[in-house]
C-alpha positions as CSV (number, residue, x, y, z in Angstrom):
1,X,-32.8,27.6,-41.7
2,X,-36.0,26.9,-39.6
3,X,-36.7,24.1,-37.5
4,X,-39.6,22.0,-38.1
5,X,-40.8,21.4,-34.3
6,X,-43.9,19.4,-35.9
7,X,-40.7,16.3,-36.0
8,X,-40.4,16.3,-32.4
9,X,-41.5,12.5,-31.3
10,X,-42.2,13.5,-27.9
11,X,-43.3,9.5,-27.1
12,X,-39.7,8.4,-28.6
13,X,-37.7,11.1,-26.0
14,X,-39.9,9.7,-23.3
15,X,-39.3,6.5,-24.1
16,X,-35.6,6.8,-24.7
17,X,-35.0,8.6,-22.0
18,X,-37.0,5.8,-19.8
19,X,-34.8,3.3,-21.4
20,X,-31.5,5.6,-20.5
21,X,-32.7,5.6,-17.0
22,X,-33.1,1.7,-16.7
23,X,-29.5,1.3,-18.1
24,X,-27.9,3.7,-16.1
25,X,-29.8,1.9,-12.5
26,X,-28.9,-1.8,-14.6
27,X,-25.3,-0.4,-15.1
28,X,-24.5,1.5,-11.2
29,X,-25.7,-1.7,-9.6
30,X,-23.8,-4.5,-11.5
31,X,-20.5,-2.7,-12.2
32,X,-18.8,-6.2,-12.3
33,X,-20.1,-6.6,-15.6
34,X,-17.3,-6.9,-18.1
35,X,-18.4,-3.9,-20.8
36,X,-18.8,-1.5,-17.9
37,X,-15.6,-2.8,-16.1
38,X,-13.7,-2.3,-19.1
39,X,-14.9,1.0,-20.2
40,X,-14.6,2.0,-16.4
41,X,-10.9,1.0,-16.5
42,X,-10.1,2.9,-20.0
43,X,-11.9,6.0,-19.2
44,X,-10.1,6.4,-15.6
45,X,-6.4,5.3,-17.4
46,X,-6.9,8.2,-20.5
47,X,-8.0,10.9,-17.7
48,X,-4.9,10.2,-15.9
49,X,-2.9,10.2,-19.0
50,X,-4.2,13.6,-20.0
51,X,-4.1,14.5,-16.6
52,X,-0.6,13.7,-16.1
53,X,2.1,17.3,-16.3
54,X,-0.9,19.3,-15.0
55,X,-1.7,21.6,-11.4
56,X,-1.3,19.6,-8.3
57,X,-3.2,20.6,-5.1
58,X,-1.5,23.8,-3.2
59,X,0.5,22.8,-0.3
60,X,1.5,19.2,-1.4
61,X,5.3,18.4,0.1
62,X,7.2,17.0,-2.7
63,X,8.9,13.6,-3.4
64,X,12.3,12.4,-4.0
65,X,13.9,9.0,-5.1
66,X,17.0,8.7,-4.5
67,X,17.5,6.0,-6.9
68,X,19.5,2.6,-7.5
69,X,19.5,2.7,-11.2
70,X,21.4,0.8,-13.4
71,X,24.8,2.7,-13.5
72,X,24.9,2.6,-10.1
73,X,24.2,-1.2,-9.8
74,X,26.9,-1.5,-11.8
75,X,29.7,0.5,-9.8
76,X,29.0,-1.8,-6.8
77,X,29.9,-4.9,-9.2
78,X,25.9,-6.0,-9.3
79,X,25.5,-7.8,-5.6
80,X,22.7,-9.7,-5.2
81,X,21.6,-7.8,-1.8
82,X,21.9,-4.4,-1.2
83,X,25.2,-3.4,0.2
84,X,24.3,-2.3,3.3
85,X,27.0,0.3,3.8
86,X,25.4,2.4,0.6
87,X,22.3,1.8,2.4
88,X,23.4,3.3,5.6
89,X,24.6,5.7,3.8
90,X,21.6,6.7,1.6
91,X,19.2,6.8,5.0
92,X,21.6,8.8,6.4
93,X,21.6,11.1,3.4
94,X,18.0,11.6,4.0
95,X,17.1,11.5,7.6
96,X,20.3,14.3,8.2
97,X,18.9,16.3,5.0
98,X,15.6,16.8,6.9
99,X,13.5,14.3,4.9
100,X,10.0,14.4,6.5
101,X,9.4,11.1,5.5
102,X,11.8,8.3,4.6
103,X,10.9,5.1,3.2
104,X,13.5,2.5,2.6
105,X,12.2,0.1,-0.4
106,X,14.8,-1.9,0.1
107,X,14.4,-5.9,1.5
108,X,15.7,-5.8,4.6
109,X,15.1,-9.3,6.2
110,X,17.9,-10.9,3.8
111,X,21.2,-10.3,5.5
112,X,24.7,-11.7,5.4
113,X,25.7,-12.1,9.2
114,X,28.3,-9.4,9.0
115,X,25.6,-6.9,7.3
116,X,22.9,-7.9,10.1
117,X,25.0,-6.8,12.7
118,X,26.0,-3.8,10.8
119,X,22.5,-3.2,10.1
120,X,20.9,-3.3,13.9
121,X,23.9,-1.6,15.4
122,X,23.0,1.6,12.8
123,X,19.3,0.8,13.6
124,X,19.1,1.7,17.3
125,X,21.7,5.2,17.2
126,X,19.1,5.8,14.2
127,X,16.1,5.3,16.3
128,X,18.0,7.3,19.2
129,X,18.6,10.1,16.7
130,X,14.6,9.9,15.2
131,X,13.3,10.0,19.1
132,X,15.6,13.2,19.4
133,X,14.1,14.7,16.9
134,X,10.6,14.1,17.4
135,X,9.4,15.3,13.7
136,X,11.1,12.4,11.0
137,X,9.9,8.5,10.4
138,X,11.5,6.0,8.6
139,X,9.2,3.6,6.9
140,X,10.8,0.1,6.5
141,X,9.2,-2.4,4.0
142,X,8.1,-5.9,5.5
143,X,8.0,-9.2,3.3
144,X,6.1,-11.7,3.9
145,X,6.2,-15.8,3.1
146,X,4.5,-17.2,-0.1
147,X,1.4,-19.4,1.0
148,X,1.8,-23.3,0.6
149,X,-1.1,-25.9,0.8
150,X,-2.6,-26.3,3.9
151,X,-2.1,-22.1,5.2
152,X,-4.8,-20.1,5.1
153,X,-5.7,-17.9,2.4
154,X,-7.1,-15.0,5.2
155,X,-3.4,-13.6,6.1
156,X,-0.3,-13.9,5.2
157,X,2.8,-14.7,7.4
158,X,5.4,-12.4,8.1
159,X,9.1,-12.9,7.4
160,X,11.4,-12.0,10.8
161,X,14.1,-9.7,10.8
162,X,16.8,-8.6,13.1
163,X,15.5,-5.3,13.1
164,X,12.3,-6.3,14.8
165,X,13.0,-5.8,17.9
166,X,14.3,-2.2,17.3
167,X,11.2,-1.1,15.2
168,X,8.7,-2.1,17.9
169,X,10.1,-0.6,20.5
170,X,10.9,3.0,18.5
171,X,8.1,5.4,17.8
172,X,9.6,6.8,14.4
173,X,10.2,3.4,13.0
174,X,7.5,1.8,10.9
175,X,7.3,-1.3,9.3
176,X,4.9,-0.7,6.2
177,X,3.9,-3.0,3.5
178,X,5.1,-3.2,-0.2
179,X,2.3,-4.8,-1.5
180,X,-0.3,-3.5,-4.5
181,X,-3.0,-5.4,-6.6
182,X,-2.6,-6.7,-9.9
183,X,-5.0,-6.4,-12.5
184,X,-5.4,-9.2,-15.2
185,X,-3.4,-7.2,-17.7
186,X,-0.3,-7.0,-15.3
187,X,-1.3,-3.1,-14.7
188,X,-0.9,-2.1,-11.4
189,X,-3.7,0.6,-10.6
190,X,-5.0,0.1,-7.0
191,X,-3.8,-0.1,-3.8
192,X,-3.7,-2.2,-0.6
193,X,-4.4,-0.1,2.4
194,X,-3.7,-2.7,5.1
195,X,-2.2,-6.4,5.4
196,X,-3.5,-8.6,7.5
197,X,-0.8,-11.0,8.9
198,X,0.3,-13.7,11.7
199,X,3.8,-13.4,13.4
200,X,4.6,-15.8,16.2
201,X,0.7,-17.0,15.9
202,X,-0.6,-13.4,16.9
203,X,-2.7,-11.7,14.4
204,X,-1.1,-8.0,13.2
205,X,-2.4,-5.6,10.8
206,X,0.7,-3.9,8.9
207,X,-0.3,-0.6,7.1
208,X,0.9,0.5,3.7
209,X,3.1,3.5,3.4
210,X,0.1,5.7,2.1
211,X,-2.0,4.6,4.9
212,X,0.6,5.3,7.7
213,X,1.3,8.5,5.7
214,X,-2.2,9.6,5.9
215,X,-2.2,8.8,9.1
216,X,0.9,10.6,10.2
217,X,-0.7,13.6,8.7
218,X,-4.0,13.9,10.5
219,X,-2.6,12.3,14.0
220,X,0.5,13.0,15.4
221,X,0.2,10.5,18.2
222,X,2.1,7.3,16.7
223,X,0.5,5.1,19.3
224,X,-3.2,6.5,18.4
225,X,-2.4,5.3,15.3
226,X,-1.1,2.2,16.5
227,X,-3.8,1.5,18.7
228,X,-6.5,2.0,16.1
229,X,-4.7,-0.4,13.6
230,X,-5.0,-2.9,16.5
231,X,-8.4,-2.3,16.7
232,X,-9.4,-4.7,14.0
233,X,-7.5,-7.5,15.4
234,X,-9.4,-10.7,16.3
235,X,-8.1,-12.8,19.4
236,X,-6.4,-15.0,17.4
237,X,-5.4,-15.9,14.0
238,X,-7.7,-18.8,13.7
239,X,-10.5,-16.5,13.3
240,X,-8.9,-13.7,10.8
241,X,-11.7,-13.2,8.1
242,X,-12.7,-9.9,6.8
243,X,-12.0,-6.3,8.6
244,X,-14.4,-5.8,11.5
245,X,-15.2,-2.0,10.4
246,X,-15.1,-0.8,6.3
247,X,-12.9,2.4,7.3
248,X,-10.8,4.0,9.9
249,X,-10.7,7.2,11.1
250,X,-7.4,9.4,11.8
251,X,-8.2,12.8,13.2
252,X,-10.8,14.1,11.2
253,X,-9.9,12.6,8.2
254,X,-11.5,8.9,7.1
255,X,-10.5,6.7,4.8
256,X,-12.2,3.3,3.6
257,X,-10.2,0.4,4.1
258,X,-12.7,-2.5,2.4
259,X,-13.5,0.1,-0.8
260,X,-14.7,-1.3,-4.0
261,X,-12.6,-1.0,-7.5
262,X,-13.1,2.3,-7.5
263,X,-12.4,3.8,-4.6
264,X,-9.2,1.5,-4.2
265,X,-7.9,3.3,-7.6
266,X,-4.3,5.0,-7.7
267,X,-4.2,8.6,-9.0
268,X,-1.4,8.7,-10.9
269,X,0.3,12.2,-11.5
270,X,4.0,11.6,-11.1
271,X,5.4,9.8,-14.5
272,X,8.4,7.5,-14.4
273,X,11.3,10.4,-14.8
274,X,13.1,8.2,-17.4
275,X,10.7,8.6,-19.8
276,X,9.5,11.4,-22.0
277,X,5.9,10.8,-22.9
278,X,4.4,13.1,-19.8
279,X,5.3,16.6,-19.0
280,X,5.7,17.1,-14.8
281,X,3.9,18.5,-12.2
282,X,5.4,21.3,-10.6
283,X,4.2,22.4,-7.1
284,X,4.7,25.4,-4.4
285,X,7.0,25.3,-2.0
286,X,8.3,27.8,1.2
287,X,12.4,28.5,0.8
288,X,14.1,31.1,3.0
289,X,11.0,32.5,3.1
290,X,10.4,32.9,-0.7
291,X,7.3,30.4,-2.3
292,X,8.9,28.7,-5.4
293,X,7.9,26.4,-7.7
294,X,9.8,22.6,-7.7
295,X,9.5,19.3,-9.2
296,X,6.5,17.5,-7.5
297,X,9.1,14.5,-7.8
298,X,12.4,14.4,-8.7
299,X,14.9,11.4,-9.6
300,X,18.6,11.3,-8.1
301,X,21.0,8.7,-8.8
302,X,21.8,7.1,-5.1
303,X,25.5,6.5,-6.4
304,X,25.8,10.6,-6.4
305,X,25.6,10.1,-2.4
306,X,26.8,6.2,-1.8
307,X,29.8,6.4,-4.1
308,X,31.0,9.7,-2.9
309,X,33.7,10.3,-0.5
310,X,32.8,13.8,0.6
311,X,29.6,14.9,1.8
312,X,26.8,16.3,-0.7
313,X,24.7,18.6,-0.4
314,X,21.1,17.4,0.8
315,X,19.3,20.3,0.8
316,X,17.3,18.6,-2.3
317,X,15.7,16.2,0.5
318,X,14.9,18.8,2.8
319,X,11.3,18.4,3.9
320,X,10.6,16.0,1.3
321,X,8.9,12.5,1.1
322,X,11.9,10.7,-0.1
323,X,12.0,6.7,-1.2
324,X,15.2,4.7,-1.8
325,X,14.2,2.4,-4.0
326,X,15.8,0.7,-7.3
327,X,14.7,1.2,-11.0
328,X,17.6,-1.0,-12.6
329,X,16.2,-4.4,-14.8
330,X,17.8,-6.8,-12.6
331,X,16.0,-5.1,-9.6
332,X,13.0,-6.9,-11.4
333,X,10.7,-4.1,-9.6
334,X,9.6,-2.3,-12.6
335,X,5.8,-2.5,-13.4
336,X,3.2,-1.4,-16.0
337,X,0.7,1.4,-14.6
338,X,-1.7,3.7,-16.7
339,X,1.6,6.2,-16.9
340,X,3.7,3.7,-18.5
341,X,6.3,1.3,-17.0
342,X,7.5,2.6,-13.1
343,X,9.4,1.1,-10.4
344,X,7.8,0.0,-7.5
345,X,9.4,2.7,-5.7
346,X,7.5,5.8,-7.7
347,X,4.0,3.8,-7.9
348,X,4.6,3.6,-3.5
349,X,5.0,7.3,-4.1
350,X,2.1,8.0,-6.5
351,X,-0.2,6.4,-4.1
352,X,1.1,8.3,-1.3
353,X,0.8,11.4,-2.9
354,X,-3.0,10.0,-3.9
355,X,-4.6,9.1,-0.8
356,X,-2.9,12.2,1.0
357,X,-4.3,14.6,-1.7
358,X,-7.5,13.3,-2.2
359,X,-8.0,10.8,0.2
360,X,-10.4,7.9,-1.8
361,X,-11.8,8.5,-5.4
362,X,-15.2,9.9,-4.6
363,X,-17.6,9.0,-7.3
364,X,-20.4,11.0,-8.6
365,X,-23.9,10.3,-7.3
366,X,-26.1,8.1,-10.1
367,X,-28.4,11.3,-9.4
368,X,-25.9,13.4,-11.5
369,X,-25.2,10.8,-13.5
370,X,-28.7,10.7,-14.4
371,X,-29.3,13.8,-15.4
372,X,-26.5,13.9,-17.7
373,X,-27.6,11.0,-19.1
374,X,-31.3,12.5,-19.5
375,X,-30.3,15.8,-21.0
376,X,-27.8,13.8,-23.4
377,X,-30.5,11.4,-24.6
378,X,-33.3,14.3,-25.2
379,X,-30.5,16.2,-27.3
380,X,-29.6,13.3,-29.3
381,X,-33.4,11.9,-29.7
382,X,-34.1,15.2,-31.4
383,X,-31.2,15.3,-34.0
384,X,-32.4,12.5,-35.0
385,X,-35.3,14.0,-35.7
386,X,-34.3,17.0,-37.5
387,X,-31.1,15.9,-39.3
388,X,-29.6,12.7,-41.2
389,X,-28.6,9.7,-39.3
390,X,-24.7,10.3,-40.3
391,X,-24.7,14.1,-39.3
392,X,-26.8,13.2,-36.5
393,X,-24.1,10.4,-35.2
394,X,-21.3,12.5,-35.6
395,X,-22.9,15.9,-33.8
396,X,-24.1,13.5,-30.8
397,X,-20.4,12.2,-30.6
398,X,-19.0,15.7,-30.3
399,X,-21.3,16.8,-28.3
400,X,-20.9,13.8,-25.7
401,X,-17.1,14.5,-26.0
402,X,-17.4,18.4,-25.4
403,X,-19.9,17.8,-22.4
404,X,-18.4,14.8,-20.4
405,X,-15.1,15.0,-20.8
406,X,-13.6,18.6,-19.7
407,X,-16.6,18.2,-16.9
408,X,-14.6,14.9,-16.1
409,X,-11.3,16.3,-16.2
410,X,-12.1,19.2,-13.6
411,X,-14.1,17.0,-11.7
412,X,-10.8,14.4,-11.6
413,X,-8.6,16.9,-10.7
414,X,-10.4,17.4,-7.5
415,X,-10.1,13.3,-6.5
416,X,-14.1,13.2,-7.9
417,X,-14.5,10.5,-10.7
418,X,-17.4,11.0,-13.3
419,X,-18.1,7.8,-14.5
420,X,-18.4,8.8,-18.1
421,X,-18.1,4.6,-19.3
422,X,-21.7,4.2,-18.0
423,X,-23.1,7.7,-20.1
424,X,-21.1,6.2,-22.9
425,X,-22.7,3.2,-23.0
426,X,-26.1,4.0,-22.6
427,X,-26.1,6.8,-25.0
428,X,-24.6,4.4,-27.6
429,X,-27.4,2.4,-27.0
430,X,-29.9,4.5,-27.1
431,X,-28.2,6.4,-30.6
432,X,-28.9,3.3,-32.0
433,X,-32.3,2.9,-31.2
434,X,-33.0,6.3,-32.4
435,X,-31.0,5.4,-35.5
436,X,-33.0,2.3,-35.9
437,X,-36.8,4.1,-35.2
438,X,-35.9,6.3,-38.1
439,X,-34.8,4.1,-40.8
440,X,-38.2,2.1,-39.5
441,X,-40.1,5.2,-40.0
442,X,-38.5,6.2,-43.3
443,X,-39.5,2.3,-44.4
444,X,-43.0,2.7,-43.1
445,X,-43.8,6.3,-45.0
446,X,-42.0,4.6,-48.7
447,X,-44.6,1.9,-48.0
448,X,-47.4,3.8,-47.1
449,X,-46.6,5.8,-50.5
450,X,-46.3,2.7,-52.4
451,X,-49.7,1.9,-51.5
């Protein structure tokens, strides 16, 4: 078959292509408008969804929940507040087991009097035993009040607890903060790096887990940390408005702390174990000197260790993240995400295991995202000038398919997003406007033979 180059509309490329380039700029620049959000939100949902089961980054330590699930709810008679001798028991499970990282999902502040005591007598031998050992943090989850009329919309105030006195004071006790954004359709897909608060009338920033994760990670000096956090503090709370700086810097590593939609996105790539819809991720790890792989998280029922009378074997936490968290209805802690329904406790962990991974979602520049969108218009400007509409449609489909999305799948895998809503978008448009200039000219030539 021979190509007819004489059906080449140069003007029509140039122009589509002029046309591609004015959407693309329109599109980058005003990404609050609603077809862009929406096809920004799909597209980053379905590459995490085909993402999900596949390679993790080399090196990453792996996460355990030890996890108060519905059969064990039920062998403690369902309490209202966690009983806090299985709790004790759990931390202990962990921190002894060699858990890098423990993180206690579990509401604190509400006590009975005889638990509170219980509670800050464990407290302050476990921050004795933490300071000992110099190389293990506990991460403790502070609540805050619900605003009423009249409080100001700029921070939110802290809840007390007995134990504050005995986190402040220990180096390897954290309190972190539980809280996430909500999207419109009750999906939970970005973070919230820091919390700004009021305690006592003093203004205190309280990190995330992720953040103080991160942090722990690239600077080993808890009060560096600490100090850097306080940073962005104004003299009082009276004057709390935005964050003085857009991002903080730990070691060499920085991450954005005012980030748009984007950048603020969760990578999922741990599913909800309960449920069989996504394979999981397997990563490398160093035993007895032998690299093997494991889970990248694993799920184990916290009545296996609470309810026991013997000791079990913890080497399953051993330099792990581990969360102790709940997963059981009643817990009413279970959310949607693009992975399908989680507890709060695994989407804490899949956004610890984000930002630590790849840090923020780096976009790709609206140079690159240009050219694609310059070399996919050309292409499809031409079919439509050597082939029928229909065929033309459904080869400038495939190709968009076969060129954006594996490109946006390696490109994800490696924290960097390709936009592909926006190239999409435009080249829908601009398929339609080829579509539209050839009916025109085929209408124009049947008139011109009429005549």
């Amino acid at each position: 078959m021979s190509i007819n180059f004489d059906n080449l509309n140069f003007k029509s490329i140039t122009r589509n292509i002029l046309i591609g380039i004015f959407l693309v700029i329109l599109m980058q620049y005003n990404k609050d408008l609603s077809l862009v959000k929406a096809q920004q939100e799909i597209g980053m949902d379905f590459m995490m969804q085909i993402s999900a089961g596949t390679s993790v980054p080399d090196g990453i330590t792996p996460y355990v929940m030890l996890d108060i699930d519905s059969k064990t709810y039920r062998s403690w008679d369902e309490p209202v507040l966690t009983p806090h001798d299985k709790l004790i028991k759990l931390i202990n499970y962990s921190v002894k087991g060699g858990a890098v990282i423990t993180i206690v999902d579990i509401d604190v502040s509400v006590t009975s009097e005889r638990d509170s005591t219980e509670l800050s007598k464990y407290f302050v031998s476990l921050a004795e035993y933490l300071s000992t050992s110099k190389s293990q943090h506990v991460f403790l989850m502070k609540t805050f009040k619900e605003r009423i009329d009249g409080e100001s919309p700029q921070y939110r105030l802290q809840r007390s607890s007995e134990l504050d006195e005995i986190v402040s004071s220990s180096d390897y006790i954290h309190w972190t903060s539980p809280l996430f954004e909500l999207d419109t359709d009750m999906t939970v897909r970005r973070w919230r790096l820091v919390e700004k608060t009021c305690f006592n009338n003093t203004p205190v920033i309280i990190p995330s887990a992720q953040l103080l994760a991160y942090a722990l990670k690239n600077e080993t000096d808890t009060g560096v940390i600490y100090k850097k956090l306080s940073g962005f503090l104004p003299d009082n709370c009276k004057e709390w408005q935005g964050l003085v700086s857009d991002s903080i810097k730990f070691g060499d590593a920085t991450v954005n702390l005012n980030s748009d939609k984007v950048l603020k996105r969760i990578i999922y790539e741990m599913p909800w174990s309960y449920q069989g819809d996504y394979a999981y991720p397997y990563t490398s790890v160093v035993q007895n000197g032998n690299e093997v792989s494991v889970p990248l998280f694993t799920a184990l029922s916290a009545g296996i260790i609470a309810n026991s009378t013997s000791s079990v074997d913890a080497s399953i936490v051993n330099n792990r993240n581990v969360i102790i968290g709940a997963s059981y209805p009643g817990s009413r802690d279970v959310y949607s995400t693009p992975l399908g329904l989680m507890p709060g406790s695994v989407i804490v962990l899949n956004s610890l295991h984000s930002l630590i991974s790849y840090g923020d979602i780096k976009p790709v520049s609206t140079w690159m995202i240009l050219l694609v969108n310059i070399i996919l218009i050309s292409i499809i400007t031409c079919l439509y000038s050597f082939i029928s509409p229909i065929a033309a449609s459904l080869v400038s489909g495939l190709l968009t398919a076969i060129v954006i999305l594996p490109a946006g799948m390696l490109l994800f895998k490696d924290g960097i997003w390709l936009d592909f809503a926006v190239p999409l978008i435009v080249v829908q448009i601009v398929e339609v406007l080829a579509r539209a200039e050839m009916l025109w000219l085929k209408y124009k030539d049947k008139q011109d033979d009429n005549v």
